[in-house]
C-alpha positions in Angstrom: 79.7 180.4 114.1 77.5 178.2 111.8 75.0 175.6 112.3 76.6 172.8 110.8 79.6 173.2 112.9 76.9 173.4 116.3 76.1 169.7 114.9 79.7 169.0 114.7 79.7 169.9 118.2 76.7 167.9 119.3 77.3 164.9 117.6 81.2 164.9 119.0 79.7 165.1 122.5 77.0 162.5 122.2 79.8 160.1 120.2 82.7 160.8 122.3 85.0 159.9 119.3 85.8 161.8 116.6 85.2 159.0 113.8 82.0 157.8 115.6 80.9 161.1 115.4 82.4 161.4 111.3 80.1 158.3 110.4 76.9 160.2 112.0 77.9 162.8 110.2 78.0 161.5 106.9 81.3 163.5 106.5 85.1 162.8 106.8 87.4 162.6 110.0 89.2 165.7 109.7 86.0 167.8 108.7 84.4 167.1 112.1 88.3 167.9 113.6 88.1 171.1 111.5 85.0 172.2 112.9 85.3 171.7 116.2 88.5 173.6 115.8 86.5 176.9 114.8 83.7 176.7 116.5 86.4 176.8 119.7 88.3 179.5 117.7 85.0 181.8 117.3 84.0 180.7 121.5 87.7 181.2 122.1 87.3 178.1 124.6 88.4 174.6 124.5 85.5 172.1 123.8 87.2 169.0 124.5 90.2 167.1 125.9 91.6 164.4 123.9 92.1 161.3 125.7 93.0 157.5 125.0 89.4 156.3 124.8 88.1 159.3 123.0 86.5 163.0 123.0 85.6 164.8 126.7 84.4 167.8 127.4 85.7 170.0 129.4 84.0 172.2 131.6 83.0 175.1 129.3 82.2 172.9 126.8 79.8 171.0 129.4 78.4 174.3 130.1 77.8 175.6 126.3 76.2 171.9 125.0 73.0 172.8 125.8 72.8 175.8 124.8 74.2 174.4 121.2 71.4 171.8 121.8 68.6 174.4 122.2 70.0 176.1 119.2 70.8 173.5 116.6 66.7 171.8 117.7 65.2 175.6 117.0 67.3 176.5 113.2 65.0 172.8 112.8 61.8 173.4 114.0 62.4 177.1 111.7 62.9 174.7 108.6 60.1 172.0 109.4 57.7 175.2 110.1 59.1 176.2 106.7 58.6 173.1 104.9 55.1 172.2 106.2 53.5 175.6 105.0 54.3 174.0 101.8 52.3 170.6 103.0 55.9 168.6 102.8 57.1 165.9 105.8 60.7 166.5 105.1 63.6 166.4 108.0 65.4 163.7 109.8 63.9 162.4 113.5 67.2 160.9 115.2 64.9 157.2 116.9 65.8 155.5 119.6 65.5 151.6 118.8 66.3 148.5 121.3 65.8 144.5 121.0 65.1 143.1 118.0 64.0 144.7 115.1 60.8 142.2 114.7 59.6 142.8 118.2 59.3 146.6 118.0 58.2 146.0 113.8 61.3 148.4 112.8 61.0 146.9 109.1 57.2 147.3 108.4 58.0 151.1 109.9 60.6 152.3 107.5 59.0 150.8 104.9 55.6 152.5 105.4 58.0 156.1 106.4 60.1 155.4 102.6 56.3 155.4 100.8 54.3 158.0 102.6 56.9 160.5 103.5 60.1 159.9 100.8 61.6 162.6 102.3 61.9 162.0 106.0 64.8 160.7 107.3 64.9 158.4 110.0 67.9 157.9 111.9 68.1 154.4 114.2 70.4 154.3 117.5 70.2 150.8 119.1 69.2 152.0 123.0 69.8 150.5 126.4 66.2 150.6 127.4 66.2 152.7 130.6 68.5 155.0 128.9 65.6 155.8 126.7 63.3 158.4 128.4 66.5 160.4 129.1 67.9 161.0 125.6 64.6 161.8 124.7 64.0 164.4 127.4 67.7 165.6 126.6 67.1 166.2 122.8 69.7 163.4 122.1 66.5 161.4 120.6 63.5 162.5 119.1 61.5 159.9 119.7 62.4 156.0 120.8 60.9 153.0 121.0 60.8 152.1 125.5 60.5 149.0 127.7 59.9 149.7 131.4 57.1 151.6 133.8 55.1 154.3 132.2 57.3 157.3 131.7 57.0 160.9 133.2 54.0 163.9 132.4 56.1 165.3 130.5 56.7 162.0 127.5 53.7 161.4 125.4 53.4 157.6 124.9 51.9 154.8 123.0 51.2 151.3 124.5 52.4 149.2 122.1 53.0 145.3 123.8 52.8 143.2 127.1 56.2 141.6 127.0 57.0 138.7 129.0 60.3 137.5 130.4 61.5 134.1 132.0 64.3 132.9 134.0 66.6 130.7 132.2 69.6 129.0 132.3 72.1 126.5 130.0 70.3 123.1 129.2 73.1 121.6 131.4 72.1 123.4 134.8 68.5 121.4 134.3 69.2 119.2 137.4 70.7 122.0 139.1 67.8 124.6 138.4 64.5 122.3 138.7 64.6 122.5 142.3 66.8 125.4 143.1 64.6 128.2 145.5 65.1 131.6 145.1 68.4 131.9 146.8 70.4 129.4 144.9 69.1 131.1 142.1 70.5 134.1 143.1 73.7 132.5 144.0 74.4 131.0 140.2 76.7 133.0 137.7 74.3 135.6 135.9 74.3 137.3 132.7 72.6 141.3 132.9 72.8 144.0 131.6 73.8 147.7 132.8 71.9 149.2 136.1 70.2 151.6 134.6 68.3 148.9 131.7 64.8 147.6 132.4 66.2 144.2 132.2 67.7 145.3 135.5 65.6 146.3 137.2 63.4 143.7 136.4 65.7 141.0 138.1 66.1 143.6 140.8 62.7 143.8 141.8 61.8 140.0 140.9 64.2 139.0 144.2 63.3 142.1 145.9 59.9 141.1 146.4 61.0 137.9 147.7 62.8 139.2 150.2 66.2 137.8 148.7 69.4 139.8 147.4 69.5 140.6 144.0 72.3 137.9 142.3 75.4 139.9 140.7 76.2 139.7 137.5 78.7 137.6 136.1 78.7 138.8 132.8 77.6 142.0 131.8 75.8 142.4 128.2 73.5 145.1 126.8 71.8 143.4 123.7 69.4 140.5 124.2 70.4 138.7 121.1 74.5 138.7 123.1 72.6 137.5 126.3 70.3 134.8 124.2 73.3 133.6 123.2 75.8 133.8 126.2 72.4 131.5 128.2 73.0 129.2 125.5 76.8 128.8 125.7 76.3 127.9 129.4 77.4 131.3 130.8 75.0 131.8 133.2 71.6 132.5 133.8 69.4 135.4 132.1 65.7 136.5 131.4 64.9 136.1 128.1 61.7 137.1 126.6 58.9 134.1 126.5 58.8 133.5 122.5 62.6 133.1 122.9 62.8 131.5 125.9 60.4 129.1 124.8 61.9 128.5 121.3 65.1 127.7 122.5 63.7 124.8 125.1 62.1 123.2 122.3 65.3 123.2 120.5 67.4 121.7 123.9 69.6 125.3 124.2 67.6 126.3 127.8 66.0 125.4 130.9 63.0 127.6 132.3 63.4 128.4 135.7 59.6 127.9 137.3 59.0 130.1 139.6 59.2 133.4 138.1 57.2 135.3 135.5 58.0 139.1 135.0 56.2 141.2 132.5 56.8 144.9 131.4 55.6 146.6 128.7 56.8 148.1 125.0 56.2 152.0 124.4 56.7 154.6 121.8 57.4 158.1 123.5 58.8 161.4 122.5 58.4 164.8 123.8 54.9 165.9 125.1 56.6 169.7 124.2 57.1 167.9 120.6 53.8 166.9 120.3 52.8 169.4 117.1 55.7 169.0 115.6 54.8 168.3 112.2 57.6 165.1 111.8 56.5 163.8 115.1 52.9 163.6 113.8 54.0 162.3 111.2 55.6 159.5 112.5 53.0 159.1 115.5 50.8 158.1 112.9 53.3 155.6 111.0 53.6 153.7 114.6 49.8 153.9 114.9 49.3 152.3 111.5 52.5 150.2 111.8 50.8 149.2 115.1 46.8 148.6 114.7 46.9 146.0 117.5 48.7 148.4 120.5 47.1 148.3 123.5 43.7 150.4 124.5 45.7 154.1 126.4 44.7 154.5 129.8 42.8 157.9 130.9 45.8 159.2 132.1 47.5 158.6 128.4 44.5 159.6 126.5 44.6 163.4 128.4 48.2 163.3 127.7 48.0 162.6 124.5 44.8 164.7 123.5 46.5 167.9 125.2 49.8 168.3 123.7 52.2 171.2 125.2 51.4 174.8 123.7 
């Protein structure tokens, strides 16, 4: 068994495809197929079942991933321990990223990661927002940029942004929307995104607290620029963050619903347990700089912050 083919493994199982899992990998098709055929050979146990959409595991191989997970995050932490006794930032931090990459200021990031630490590599994976915490807490993600409630004890996390959301719908509903109430709303085609995205469960507990049924969704999306754009085309209605929503009214693409004004908030987290890990720290404080402006940490956040996990 060696490492490299534990990250074969791993990446197979978060991928689900084979050449998904090939591009991640930086290497070809039938290396990753190679691989995953000895690692079975040396567990002599099937990993996966091939099916028409992709790579599943089977039962031992769902039982053995987190074990492989555990390993492959340990033969790491042994190199970054290795490497920081010789004062270097050098290793790759797998980032969660969602929205757009001027909201959460990916660009001014990377560019300030390339010129203080050359040698760390930073890998982006475009998140469904609610999906965040999770990969994190499962090792699938390092760290990850978050929109939603403030995450569990056990995530450190950086308040970065209020963000603002509004109701909107195609230009041509106008007549139809400026003096709908909240169950007509709710009865009009919607674009969302999946159940488990803040998005969600923002327009869940918008209605909720009006005492109406949530509206279903028409059309299901999972990228604000697809749902910006679906609003436009006269789809249905969405929530669209303000400096969007509000740049497309001038322009004639929407109409703002009145009545409702949600807010959440934008986050940085990763692993309290990570917390002095020398690439985390590292990149903590490229968010910090990258962010001068983020919001002042509550009490609770400034004790989780200041007492990392031993």
């Amino acid at each position: 068994m060696e490492l490299y083919q534990l990250r074969a493994f791993l990446a197979v199982a978060d991928e689900g495809h084979l050449t998904r899992a090939a591009e991640r990998l930086h290497v070809s098709q039938p290396a990753v197929s190679s691989q995953i055929k000895a690692l079975e050979d040396a567990f002599d146990t099937r990993l996966f079942e091939r099916t028409s959409s992709g790579m599943v595991l089977t039962v031992p191989g769902r039982e053995l991933l987190q074990h492989a997970r555990r390993t492959v995050v340990a033969a790491d932490e042994l190199m970054r321990a290795a490497r920081a006794l010789k004062g270097e930032i050098a290793g790759r931090l797998r980032i969660g990223t969602l929205a757009d990459p001027a909201l959460i200021r990916l660009g001014d990031l990377l560019g300030r990661s390339i010129k203080r630490h050359p040698l760390l590599e930073l890998e982006l994976h475009h998140e469904i927002s609610g999906a965040a915490p999770e990969g994190v807490r499962e090792g699938r993600l390092d760290a990850s940029f978050y929109f939603g409630e403030p995450p569990g004890a056990d995530l450190n996390a950086i308040a970065l942004k209020d963000i603002t959301y509004l109701v909107c719908a195609p230009a041509s509903w106008q007549s139809r929307v400026d003096h709908a109430d909240w169950r007509s709303i709710a009865a009009m085609p919607w674009v969302l995104t999946p159940a488990i995205s803040t998005h969600s469960r923002l327009v869940n507990a918008l209605f909720a607290s009006e005492g109406v049924s949530p509206p279903e969704f028409h059309v299901e999306a999972d990228h604000e620029s697809v749902i910006e754009n679906l609003v436009v085309a006269g789809v249905g209605l969405s929530l669209l963050r303000e400096d969007i929503a509000l740049a497309r009214e001038r322009s004639g693409d929407v109409c703002i619903w009145p009545q409702a004004r949600l807010q959440t908030r934008l986050w940085f987290i990763h692993a309290r347990r990570q917390a002095r890990n020398p690439l985390i720290m590292a990149l903590v404080g490229l968010v910090r700089e990258t962010w001068p402006d983020a919001l002042p940490a509550t009490p609770r956040e400034s004790r989780r912050s200041a007492s990392p996990a031993p």
